[in-house]
Every structure is written in C-alpha cells, then in structure tokens.
C-alpha atoms as a printed R data frame, in Angstrom:
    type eleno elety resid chain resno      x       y        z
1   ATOM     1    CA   UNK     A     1 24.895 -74.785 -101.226
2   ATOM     2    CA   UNK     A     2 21.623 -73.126 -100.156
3   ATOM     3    CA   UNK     A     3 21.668 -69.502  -99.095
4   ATOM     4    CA   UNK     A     4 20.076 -68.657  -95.771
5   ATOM     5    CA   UNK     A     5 18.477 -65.390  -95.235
6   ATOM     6    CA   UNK     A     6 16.889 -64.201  -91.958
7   ATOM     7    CA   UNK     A     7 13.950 -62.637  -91.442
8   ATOM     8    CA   UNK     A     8 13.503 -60.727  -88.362
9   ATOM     9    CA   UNK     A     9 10.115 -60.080  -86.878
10  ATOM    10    CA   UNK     A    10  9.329 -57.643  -84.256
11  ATOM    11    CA   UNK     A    11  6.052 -57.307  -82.128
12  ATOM    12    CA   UNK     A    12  4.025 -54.964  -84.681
13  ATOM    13    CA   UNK     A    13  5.699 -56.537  -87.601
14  ATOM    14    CA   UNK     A    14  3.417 -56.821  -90.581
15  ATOM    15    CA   UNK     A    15  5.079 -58.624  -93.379
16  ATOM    16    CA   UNK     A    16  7.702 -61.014  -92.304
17  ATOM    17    CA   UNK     A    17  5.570 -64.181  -93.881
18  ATOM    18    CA   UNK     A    18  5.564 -62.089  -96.994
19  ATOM    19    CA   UNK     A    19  9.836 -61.167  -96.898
20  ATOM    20    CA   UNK     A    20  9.848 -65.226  -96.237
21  ATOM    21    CA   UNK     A    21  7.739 -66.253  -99.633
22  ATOM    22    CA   UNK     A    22 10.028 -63.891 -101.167
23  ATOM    23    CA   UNK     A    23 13.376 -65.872 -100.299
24  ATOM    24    CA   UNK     A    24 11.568 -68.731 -100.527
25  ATOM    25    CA   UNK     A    25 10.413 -68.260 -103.984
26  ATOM    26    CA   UNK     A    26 14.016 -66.802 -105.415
27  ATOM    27    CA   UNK     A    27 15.868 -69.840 -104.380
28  ATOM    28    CA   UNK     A    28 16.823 -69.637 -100.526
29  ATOM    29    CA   UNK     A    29 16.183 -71.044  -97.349
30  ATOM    30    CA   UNK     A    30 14.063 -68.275  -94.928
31  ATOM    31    CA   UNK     A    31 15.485 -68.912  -91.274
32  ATOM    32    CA   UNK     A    32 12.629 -66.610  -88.745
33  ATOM    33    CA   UNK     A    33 14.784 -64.281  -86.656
34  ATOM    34    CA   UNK     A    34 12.652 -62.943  -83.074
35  ATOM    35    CA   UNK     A    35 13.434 -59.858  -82.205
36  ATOM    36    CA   UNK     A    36 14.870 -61.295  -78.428
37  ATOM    37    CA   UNK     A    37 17.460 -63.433  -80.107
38  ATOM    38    CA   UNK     A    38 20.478 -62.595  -79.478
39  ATOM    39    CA   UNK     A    39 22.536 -64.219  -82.366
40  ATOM    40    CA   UNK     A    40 21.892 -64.609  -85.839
41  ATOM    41    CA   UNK     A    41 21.580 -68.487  -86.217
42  ATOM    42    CA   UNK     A    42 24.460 -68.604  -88.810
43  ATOM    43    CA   UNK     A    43 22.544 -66.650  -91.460
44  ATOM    44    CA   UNK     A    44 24.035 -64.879  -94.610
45  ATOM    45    CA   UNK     A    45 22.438 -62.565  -95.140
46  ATOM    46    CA   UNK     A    46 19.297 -60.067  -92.992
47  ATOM    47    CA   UNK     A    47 15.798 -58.645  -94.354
48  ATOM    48    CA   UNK     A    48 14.180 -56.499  -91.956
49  ATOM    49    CA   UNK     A    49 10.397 -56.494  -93.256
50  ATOM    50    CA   UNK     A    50  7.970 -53.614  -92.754
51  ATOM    51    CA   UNK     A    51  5.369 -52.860  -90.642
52  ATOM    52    CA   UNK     A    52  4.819 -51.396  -87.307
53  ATOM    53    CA   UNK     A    53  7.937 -52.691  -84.969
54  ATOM    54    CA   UNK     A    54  6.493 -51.808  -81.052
55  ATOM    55    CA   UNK     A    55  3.544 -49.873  -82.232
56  ATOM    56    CA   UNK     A    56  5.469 -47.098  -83.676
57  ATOM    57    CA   UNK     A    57  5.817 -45.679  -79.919
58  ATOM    58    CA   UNK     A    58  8.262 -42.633  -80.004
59  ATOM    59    CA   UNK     A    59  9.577 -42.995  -83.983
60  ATOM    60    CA   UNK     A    60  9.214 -45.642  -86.026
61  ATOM    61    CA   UNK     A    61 11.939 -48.157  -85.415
62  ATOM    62    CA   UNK     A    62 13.089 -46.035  -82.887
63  ATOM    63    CA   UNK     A    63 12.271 -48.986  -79.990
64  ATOM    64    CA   UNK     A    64 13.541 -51.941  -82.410
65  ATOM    65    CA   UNK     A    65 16.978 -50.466  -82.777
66  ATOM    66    CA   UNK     A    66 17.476 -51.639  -79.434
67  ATOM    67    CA   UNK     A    67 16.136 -55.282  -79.513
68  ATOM    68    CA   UNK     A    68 18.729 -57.574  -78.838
69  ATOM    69    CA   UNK     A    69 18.782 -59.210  -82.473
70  ATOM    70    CA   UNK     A    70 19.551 -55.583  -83.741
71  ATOM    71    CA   UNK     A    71 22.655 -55.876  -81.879
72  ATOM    72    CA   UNK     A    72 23.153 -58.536  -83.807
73  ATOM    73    CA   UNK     A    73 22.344 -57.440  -87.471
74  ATOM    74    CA   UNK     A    74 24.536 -54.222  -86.398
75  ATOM    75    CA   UNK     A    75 27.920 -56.302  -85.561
76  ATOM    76    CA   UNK     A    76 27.014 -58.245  -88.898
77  ATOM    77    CA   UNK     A    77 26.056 -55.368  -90.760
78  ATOM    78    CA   UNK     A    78 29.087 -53.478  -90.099
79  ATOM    79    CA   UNK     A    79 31.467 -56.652  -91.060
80  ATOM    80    CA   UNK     A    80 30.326 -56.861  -94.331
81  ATOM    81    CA   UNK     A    81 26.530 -58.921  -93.967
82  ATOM    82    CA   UNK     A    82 24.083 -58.324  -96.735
83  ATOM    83    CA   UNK     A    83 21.084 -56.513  -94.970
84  ATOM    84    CA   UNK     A    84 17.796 -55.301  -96.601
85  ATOM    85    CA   UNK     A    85 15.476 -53.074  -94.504
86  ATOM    86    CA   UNK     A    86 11.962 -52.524  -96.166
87  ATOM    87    CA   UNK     A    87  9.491 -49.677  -95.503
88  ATOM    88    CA   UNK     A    88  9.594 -50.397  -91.669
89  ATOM    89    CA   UNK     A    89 12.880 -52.059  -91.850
90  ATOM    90    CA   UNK     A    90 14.499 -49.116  -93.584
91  ATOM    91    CA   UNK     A    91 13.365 -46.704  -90.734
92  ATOM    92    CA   UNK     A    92 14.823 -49.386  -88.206
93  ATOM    93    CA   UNK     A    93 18.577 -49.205  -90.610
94  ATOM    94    CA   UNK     A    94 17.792 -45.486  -89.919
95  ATOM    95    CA   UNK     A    95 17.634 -45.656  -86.247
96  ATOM    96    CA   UNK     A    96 20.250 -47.533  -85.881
97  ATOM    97    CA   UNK     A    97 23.114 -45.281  -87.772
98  ATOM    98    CA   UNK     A    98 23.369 -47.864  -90.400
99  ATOM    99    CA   UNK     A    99 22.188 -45.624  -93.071
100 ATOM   100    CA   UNK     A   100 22.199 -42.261  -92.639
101 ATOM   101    CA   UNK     A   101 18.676 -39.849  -92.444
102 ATOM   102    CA   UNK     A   102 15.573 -40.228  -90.943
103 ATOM   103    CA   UNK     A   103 11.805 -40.808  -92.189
104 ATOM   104    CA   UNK     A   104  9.493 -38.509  -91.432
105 ATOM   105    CA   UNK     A   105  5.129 -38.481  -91.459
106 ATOM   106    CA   UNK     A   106  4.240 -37.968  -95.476
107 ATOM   107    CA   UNK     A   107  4.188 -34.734  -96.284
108 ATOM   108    CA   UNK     A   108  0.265 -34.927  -97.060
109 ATOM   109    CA   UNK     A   109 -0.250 -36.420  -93.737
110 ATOM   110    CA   UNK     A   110 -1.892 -39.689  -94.930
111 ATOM   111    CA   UNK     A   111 -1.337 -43.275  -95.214
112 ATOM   112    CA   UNK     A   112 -0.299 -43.750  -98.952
113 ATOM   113    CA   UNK     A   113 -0.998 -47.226 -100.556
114 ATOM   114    CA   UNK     A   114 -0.306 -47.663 -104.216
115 ATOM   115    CA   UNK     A   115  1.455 -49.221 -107.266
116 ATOM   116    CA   UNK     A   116  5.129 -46.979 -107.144
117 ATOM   117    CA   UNK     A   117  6.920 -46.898 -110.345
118 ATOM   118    CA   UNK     A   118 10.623 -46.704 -109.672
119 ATOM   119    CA   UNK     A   119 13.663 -45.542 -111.475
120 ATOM   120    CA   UNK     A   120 16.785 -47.822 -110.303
121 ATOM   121    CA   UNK     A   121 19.844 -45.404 -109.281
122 ATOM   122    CA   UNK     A   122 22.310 -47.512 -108.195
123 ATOM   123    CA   UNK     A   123 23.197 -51.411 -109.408
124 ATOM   124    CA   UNK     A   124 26.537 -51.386 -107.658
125 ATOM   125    CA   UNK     A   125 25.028 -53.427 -104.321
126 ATOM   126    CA   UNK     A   126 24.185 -57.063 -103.560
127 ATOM   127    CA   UNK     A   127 20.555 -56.323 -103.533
128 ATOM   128    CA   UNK     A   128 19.977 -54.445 -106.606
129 ATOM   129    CA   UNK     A   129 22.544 -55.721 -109.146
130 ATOM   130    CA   UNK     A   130 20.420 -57.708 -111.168
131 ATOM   131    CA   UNK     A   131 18.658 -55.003 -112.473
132 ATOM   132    CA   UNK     A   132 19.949 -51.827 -115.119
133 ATOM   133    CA   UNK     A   133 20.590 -48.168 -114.087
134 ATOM   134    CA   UNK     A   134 17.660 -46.000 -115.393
135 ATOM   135    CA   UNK     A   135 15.445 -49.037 -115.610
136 ATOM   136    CA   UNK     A   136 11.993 -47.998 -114.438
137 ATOM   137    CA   UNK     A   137 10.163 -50.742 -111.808
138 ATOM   138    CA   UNK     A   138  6.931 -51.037 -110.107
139 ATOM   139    CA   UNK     A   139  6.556 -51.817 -106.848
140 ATOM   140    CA   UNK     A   140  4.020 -51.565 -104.404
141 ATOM   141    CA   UNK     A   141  3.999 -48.628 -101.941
142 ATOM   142    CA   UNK     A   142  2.348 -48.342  -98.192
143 ATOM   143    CA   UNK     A   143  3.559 -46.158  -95.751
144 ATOM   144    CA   UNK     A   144  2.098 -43.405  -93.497
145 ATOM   145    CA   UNK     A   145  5.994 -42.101  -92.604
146 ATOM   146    CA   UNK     A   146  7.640 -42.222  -95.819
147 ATOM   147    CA   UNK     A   147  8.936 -39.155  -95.900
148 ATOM   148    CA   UNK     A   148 12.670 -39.617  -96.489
149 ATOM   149    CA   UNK     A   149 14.999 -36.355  -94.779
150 ATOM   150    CA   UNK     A   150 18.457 -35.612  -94.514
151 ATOM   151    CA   UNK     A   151 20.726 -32.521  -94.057
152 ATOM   152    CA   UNK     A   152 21.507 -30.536  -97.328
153 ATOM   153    CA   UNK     A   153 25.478 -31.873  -96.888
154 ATOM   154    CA   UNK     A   154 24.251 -35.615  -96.320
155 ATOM   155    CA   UNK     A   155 22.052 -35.120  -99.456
156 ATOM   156    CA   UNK     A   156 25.163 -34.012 -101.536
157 ATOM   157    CA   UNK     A   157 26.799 -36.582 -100.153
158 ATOM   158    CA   UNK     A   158 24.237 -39.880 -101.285
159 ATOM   159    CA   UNK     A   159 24.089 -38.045 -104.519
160 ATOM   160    CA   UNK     A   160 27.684 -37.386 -104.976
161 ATOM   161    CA   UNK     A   161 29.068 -40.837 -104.146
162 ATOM   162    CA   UNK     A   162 26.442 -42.792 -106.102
163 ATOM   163    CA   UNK     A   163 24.262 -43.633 -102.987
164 ATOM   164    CA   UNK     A   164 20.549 -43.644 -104.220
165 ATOM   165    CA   UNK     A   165 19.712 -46.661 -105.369
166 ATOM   166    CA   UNK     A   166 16.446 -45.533 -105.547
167 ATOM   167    CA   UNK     A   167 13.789 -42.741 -106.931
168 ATOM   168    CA   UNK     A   168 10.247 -42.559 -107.072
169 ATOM   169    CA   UNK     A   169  9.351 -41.871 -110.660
170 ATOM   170    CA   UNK     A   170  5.804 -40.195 -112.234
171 ATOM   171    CA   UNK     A   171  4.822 -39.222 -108.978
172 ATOM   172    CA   UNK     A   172  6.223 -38.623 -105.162
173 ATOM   173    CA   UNK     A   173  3.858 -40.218 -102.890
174 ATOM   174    CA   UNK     A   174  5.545 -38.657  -99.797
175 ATOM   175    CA   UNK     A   175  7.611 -35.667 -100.177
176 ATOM   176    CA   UNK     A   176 10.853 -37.553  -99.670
177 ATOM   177    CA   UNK     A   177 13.574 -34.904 -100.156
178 ATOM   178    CA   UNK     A   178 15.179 -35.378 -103.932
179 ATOM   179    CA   UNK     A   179 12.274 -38.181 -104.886
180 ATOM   180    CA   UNK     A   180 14.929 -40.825 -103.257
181 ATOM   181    CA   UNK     A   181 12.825 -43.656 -102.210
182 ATOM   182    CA   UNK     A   182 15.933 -46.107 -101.492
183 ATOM   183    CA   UNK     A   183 19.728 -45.129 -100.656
184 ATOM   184    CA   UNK     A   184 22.645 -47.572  -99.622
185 ATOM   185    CA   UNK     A   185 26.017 -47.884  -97.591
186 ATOM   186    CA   UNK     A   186 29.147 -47.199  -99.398
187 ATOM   187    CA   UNK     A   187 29.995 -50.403 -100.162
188 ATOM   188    CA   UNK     A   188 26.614 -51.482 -101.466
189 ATOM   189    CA   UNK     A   189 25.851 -54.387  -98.686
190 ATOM   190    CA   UNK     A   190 22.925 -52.692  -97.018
191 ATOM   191    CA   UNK     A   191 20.193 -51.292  -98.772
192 ATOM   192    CA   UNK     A   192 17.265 -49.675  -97.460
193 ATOM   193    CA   UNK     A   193 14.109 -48.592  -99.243
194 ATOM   194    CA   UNK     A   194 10.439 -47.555  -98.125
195 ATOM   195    CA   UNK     A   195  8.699 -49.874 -101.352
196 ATOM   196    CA   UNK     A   196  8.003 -53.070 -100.733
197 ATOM   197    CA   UNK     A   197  9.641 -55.972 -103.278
198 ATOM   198    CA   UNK     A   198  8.525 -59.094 -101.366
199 ATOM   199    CA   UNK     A   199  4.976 -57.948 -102.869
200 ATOM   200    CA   UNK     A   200  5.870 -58.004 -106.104
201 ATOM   201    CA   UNK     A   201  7.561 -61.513 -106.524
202 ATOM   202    CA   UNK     A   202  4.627 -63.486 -107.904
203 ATOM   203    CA   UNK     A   203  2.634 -63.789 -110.678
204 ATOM   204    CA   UNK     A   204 -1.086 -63.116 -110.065
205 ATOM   205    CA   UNK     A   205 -0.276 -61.812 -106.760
206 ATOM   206    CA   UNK     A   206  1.957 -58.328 -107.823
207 ATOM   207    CA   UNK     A   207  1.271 -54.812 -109.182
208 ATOM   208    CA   UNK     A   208  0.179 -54.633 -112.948
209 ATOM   209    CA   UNK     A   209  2.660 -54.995 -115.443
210 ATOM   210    CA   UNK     A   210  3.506 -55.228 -119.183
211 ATOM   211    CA   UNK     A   211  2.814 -58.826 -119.085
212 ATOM   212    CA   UNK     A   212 -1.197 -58.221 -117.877
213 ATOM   213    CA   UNK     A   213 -3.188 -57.439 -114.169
214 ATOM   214    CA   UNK     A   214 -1.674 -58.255 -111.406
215 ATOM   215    CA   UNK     A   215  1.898 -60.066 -113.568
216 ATOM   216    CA   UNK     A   216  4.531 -57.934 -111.918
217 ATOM   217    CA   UNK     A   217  7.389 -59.694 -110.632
218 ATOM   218    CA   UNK     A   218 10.118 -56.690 -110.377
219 ATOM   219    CA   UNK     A   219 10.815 -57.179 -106.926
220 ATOM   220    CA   UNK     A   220 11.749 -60.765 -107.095
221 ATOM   221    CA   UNK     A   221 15.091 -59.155 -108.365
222 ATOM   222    CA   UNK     A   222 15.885 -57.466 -104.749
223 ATOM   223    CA   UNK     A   223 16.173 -61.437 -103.745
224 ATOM   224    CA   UNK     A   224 17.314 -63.129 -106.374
225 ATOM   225    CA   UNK     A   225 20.310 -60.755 -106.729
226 ATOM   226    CA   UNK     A   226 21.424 -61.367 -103.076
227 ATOM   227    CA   UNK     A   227 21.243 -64.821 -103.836
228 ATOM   228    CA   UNK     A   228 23.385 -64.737 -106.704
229 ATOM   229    CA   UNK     A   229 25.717 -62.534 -104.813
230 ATOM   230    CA   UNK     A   230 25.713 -64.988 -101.728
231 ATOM   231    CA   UNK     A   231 26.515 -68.161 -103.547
232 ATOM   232    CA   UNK     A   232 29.225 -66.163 -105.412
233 ATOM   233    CA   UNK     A   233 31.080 -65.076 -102.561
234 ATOM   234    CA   UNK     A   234 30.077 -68.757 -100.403
C-alpha cells in the first residue's frame, strides 16, 4: 500500500509544490487538492501548505476557511483524518475552529525569514511521533503574521493537557504568547505550526545542520511519521 496525502492549494498559495516534494520524498503519493473541490479524492491524510490563501484579504485564512474543499478537510478532520496546516495552513486550521487561537501581525511588525531552532513538546500525534520530547530541530521560518494568541484559560489549557507540540527555542521571532510555535487537537491528528518542514526535507536544499551547510533534513520527520502512522492504521 501507498499512502496518499493531499495537498490543497488556494489562489495565493506559495508552497504547495514544496508540501508535494515533501510527501513525495518520505515515501507517499502527493494527490493536488484545488481549493473549489468539493471532495477529497479518497485521500488519507491533508497538508495545508503556507503562503498567502486570497491575498490575505480580511485575516489570513480567514477567506479559505470557506472554500469548498475546507468543507471537506473539516468533515474529515473532525472524523479522525490526519491534517497538517503549515505557516499559512495553520492560520487556515485557526479560522476554521479546528485548533483553537488566532495568529496575529509579529510583534516587531516585520516579515521574519530565518533558520528556527525548535524544541519538540509533544510526540503523542501522527505528525510528530518520530521525533523525542525535548529534542531541539531546525526549521526554516517565514512569516509576517506569526504571532500565535490565545486567551489566558485556552493557554492553560494547551499547556495543561499536553497540547504544544511546539516551541521556538534561542530566540522568538514573533512574540507568539508562551514561545509556542506549533499546538495540536486532543487526540494528536491535526497539527498546526507556523515553521515550515517541507523546507527542510533535503539534503543540500535545508537549513544548516550538524552534518554541514545547507544538510538539514529535520522536517522530513513531520512526513515520514504520518506515513508510518498511515500504513499502520491502513
């Protein structure tokens, strides 16, 4: 058995080639999901890429949540589908009351595009259980509304119940409330973070790493654990 894993692309989208590579590369099939579909074409699993989904009118993802395929990935999403939203894609899982919070403009007001290092939280979800709690990553970072928010009680809450899978490490970038720079759904099938894996999947191609310039392949680990998890449960 293959694994298929969608990849949705909006009008704005920037990085759906690059979420493709990514599957591609770990071991699945990458099956292009247009925004105007209105089914998921018997997919597994769902990565909604990053970018700028409608221009970024009103909020960011605020105008995909409402594309038909997000009616979709919601139904799924909510009966147990694996779904990854990056950068742009975890603002969309935001919009759409699939994880809870909102992203706000950085809290130095500027596009910030970097190498991220990144402490792992949270190994108890499809995405993310290849890798060890307290293991630090680097991934790269590029967002202009990366500010992650939520309500002092929601806060408690993610903390509380094991729910950031994710914390900026060394340095915030953004001002995201408690350094959390990726948080999940209680039962650890949707994941959303503001880094970007699918650019770190390659050698030659990623962030530097122990291994020499440009060697860092920590984010092949996103996909390859959902793939693993997928052919587990097939």
């Amino acid at each position: 058995m293959t694994a298929r894993i969608g990849i949705v692309s909006f009008p704005g989208s920037l990085d759906e080639r690059d979420g493709a590579r990514a599957v591609r590369l770990a071991g699945a099939e990458a099956v292009e999901l247009w925004h105007g579909h209105e089914d998921l074409r018997g997919v597994d699993a769902v990565v909604i890429p990053g970018g700028f989904s409608y221009g970024d009118y009103l909020r960011c993802g605020a105008i995909a949540r409402f594309a038909p395929v997000m009616s979709a990935v919601v139904g799924a999403a909510q009966s147990g589908m694996p779904v990854l939203g990056i950068c742009n894609g975890f603002q969309i899982l935001c919009e759409s009351h699939l994880l809870p919070g909102a992203l706000f403009r950085n809290a130095g007001q500027r596009f910030v595009c970097r190498d991220q290092r990144l402490r792992v939280e949270s190994t108890d979800t499809v995405w993310t259980r290849q890798f060890e709690v307290g293991e630090e990553i680097t991934i790269p970072l590029k967002n202009g509304e990366g500010n992650y928010v939520a309500d002092s009680a929601t806060l408690d809450r993610l903390e509380g119940e094991g729910l950031v899978v994710l914390r900026y490490a060394g340095v915030n970038p953004n001002g995201s409330l408690r350094d959390i720079a990726g948080i999940r759904n209680e039962s650890g099938t949707i994941v959303g973070l503001m880094p970007h894996p699918e650019h770190a999947v390659e050698p030659g191609y990623g962030p530097d790493g122990p291994l020499g310039p440009r060697a860092g392949t920590d984010g092949l680990r996103f996909f390859t654990s959902a793939i693993s998890h997928l052919l587990q449960h097939a």
